[in-house]
N, C-alpha and C positions, 0 to 999 in steps of 0.2 A: 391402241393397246400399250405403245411402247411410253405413251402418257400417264395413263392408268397404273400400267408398274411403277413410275417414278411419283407419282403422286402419292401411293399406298408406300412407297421407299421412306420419301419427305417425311410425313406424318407420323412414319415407326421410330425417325428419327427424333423429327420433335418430341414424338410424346416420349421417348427414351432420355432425351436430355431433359424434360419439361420431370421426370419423375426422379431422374437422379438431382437435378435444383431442388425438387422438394425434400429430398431422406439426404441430401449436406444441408442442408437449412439454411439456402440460398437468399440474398436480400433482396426486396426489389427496391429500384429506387423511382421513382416518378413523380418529385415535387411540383410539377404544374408548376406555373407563372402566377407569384404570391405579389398580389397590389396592400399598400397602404392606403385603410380610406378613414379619416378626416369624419368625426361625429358632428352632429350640430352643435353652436356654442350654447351651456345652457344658463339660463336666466342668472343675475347675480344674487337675489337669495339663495337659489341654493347651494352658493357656494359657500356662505357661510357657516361654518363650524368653530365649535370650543375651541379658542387657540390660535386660530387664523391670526395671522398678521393684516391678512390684505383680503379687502370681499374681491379683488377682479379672481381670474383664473390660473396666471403663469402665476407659477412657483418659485419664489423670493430664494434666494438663496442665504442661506447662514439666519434666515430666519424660520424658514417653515418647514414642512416634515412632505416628505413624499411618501405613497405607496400605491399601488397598482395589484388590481382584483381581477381573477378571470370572469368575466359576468355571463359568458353562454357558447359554447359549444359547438359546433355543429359538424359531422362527420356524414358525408353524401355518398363514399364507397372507399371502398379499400382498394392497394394497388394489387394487384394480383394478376399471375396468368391467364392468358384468355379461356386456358384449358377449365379453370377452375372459377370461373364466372359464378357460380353457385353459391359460390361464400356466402352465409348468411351474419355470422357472427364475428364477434374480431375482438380482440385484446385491444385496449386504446393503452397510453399514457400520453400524458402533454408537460414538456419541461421547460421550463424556463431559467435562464439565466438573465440574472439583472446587475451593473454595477456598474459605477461611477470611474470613467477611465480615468487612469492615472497610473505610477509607475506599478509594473507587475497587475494591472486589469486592465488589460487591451482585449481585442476582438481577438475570438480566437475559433477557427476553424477545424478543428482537431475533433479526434472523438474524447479529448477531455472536455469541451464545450459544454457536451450532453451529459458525460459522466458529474462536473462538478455543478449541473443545474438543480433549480429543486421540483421535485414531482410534484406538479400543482394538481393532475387528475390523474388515478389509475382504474379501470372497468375492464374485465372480463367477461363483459358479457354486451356487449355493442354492438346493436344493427346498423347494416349500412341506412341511410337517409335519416339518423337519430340527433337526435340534439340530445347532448350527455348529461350525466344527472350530475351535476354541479353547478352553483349558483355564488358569486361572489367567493371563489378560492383564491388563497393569498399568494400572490406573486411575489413582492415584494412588502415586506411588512414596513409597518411608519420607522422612519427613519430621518435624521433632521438632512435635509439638502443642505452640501457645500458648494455646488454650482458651477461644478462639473460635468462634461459632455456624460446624459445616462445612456448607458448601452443594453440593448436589450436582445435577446437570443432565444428565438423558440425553436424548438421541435416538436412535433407530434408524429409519434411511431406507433406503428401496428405489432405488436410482440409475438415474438416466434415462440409459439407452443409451451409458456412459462411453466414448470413444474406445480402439481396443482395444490402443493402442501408449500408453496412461495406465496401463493396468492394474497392469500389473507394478511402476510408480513406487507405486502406491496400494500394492499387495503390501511393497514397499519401507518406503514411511511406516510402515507398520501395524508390520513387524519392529522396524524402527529407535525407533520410538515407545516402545518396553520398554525403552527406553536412556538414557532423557530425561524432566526433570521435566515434570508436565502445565499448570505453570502459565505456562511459556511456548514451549508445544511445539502451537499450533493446528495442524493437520493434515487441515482437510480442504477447504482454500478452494478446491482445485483440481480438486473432483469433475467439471467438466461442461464449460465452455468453456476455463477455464485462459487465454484471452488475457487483453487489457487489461482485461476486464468480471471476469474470473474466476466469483465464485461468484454473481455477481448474475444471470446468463440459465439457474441451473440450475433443474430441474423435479422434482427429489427427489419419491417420493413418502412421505410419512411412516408409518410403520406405530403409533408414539407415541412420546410426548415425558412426561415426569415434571420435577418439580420438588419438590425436599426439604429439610428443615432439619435436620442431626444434634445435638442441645443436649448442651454438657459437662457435667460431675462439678458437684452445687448447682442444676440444674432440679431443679421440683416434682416426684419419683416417683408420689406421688398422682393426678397427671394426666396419666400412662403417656404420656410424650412419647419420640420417638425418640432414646435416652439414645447417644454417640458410644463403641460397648463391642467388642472382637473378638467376631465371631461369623458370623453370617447372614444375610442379607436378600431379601429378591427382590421384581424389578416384576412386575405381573401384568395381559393386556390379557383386557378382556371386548368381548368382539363388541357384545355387547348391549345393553352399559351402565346394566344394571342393578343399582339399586341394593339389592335384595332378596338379590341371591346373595351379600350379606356375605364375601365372596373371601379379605377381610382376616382373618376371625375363622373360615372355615372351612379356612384351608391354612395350610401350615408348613413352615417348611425344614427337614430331618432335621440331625441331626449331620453327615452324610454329605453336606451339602449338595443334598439333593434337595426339589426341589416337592413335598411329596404331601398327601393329605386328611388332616385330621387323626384323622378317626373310622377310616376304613379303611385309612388308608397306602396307597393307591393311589395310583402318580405320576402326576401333574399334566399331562397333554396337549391342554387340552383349548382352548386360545389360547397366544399366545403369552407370553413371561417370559424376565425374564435374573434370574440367580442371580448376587451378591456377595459376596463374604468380608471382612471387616476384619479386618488383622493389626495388634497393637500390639506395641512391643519392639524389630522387627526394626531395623537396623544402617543408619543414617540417610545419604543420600548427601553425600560430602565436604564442603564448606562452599565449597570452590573448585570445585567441581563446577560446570562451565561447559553449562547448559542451548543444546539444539542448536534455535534458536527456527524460528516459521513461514518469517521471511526466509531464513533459513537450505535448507531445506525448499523451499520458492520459487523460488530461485535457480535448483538445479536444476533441478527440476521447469520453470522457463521456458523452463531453454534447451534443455531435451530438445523443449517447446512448439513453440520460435521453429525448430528446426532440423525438424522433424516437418513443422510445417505449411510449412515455405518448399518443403522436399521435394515433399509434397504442391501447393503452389499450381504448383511449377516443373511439377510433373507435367500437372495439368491445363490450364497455360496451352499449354505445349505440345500436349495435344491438340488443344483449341482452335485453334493456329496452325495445325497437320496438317488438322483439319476445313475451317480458311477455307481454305486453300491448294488442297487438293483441290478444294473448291469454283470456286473462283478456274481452277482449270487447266481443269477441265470447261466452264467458258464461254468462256476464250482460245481452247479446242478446235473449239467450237458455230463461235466468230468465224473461227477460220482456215477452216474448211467455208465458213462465211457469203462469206468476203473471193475463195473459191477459185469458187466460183458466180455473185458480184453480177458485172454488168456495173460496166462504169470509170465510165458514167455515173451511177451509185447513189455518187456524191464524200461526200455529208454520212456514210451508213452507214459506207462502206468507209473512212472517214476515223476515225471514232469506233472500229470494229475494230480498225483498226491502232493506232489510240494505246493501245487496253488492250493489245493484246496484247503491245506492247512494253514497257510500263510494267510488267506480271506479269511477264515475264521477265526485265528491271532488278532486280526485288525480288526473284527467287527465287535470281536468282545472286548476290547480297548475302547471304538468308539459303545459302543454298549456301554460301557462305566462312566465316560466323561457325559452322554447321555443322561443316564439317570443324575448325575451328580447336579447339572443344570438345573433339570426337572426338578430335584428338591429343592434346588433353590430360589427357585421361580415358580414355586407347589403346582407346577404343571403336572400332569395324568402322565403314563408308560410312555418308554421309548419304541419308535421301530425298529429298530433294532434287535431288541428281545424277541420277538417273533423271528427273525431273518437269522439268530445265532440256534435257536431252539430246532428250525427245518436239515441245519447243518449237523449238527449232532444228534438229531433223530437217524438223517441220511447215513452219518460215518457208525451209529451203532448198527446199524441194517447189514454195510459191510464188513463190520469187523465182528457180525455174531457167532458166537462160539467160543470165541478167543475172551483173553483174561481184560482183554482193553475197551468191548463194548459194557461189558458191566460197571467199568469203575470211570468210564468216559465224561469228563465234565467242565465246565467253567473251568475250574481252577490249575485242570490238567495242562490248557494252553497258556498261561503263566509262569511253567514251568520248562525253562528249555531241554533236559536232558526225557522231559514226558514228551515233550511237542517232540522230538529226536524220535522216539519209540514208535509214537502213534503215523510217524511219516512211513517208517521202514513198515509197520504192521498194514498200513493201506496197499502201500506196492508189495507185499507178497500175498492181501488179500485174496481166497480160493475167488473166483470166477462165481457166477448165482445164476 
């Protein structure tokens, strides 16, 4: 029994903390154990292109152009709680950082890493075990090689619940990304809150992250380092993190650019992986080529932000003001009942009645003006308002019938402070009904 209690304890507990992770937009992290695996070399036609200096594969330095294409995808599950194993769908993005170390481009570990990479893929709509719908996205565009160590920086994250009028901008980025150089083309600071905090309140969950060194033409070949050559590459996640399944020396990227085993050629599904291409040769962007930067990017992206959310805040302030209001009228309502039953002699009550109830319907036929004034200028139909001011002065003529104040009761009376004076003292000695 005294097991069963603390079992049913555990449980309330986890899933208590498992629900309060999820409404703070907790991250998870679980990069698995990411192997570098080594494509086959391919044949020397095809490595010749317009422009080539050299048919072998390394890339010459201060002579030929580098760039590097995402060629395929593949995303086997999402990190998630165990409680939520269900997950069918999932936000992807994959970012890449590429550049040539040297002073002020070093490796960097930080969450500028991710913020100044560029969004090579974005989908909202990702099943886990999917290969994603992208084919040859640009990582790094042609660029002439100076022959310098290239460094290269991925992430792929699962996105925490992006606002669903972001989307299509991020859609946007990701196109427009293939247009622009990646070293000053950041693109993704605007995943999650986008105001003044931007990327700092996001909750990204990371599926893994890699860090690599490509070495030019003069490393040691002896010490089978990642030589900087057109060809193949792919990251590769193990759930397990084991080190035993040598990932690196048991798979291969085909010609064809595919994951498979290297003994049976059987494709590769078995975690997730993105596949790379390096092109050398290809036809370098203009020298005046004006890179489109994150401000750039930003800019929009804000004021799409600043007009969204003002929409939205407008939206639910005015709820809001509908709620008190309604509220507001329900008790002026209570009070005119209250004022139409107290005897005269109940003066402190019937006194405090009469001053709300005049004072709600002061406010409501002010907002009743700025109402309609809206309205006509945004040739919208009637305010509610006008109904809620009309049930108030139906109700104070009911009370004050007889007297010289229900006949002449109106609009323009509450306007007038020495009338609104008159009609508060006429409610509190109002006769009793």
């Amino acid at each position: 029994m005294l097991r069963e209690k603390a079992n049913v304890r555990w449980a309330s507990c986890f899933g208590t903390l498992a629900l309060a992770c999820v409404l703070a937009g907790c991250s998870i992290k679980n990069h698995g154990a990411v192997s570098y695996v080594e494509g086959k070399f391919p044949s020397q036609s095809s490595l010749v292109q317009p422009g080539v200096t050299d048919a072998g594969a390394l890339v010459l330095p201060g002579k030929d152009t580098v760039s590097i294409f995402l060629r395929k995808a593949y995303i086997n599950r999402f990190p998630e709680l165990a409680i939520s194993q269900k997950k069918k769908r999932g936000e992807i993005a994959i970012v890449a950082r590429v550049t040539e170390i040297g002073p002020g481009r070093d490796v960097d570990y930080t969450q500028q890493a991710v913020n100044n990479g560029r969004l090579v893929f974005y989908g909202d709509d990702v099943r886990q075990g999917q290969v994603l719908n992208t084919f040859f996205a640009p990582v790094c565009l042609p660029r002439k090689y100076e022959g310098g160590m290239l460094l290269l920086q991925v992430f792929i994250l699962e996105l925490d619940k992006t606002p669903p009028w972001v989307k299509p901008l991020l859609h946007m980025l990701a196109t427009a990304g293939a247009l622009n150089s990646p070293q000053a083309a950041p693109a993704l600071k605007m995943l999650d809150s986008l105001g003044s905090t931007l990327i700092s309140d996001r909750h990204d969950d990371t599926i893994f992250t890699f860090t690599m060194t490509f070495l030019p033409v003069g490393a040691d070949e002896r010490l089978h380092p990642p030589l900087l050559s057109a060809g193949h590459f792919a990251l590769v996640r193990d759930e397990s993190r084991d080190p035993a399944k040598h990932l690196d020396k048991k798979l291969v990227v085909d010609e064809g650019g595919e994951l498979v085993w290297k003994e049976s050629l059987r494709e590769y599904l078995d975690d997730s992986f993105v596949v790379f291409q390096v092109q050398k040769g290809l036809k370098a962007m203009p020298a005046d080529f004006k890179d489109t930067t994150f401000g750039d990017y930003l800019k929009v992206v804000k004021e799409a932000y600043d007009a969204e959310s003002k929409k939205y805040a407008d939206l639910v302030d005015d709820l809001l003001a509908q709620y008190e209001t309604a509220q507001n009228l329900n008790r002026v309502k209570n009070e005119m009942n209250a004022l139409g039953a107290a005897s005269k002699d109940q003066v402190q009550a019937r006194t405090l009645w009469a001053t709300d109830l005049v004072d709600q319907t002061v406010d409501l036929i002010a907002k009743e003006e700025a109402c309609k004034a809206a309205a006509s200028k945004a040739k919208k139909g009637d305010c509610p308002y006008s109904k809620q001011v009309d049930q108030l002065l139906s109700g104070m003529k009911r009370l004050l019938a007889g007297t010289d104040s229900a006949t002449s009761l109106s609009r323009a009376d509450f306007k007038d402070s020495a009338k609104v004076k008159a009609i508060r003292v006429a409610l509190i000695g109002a006769k009793s009904q």
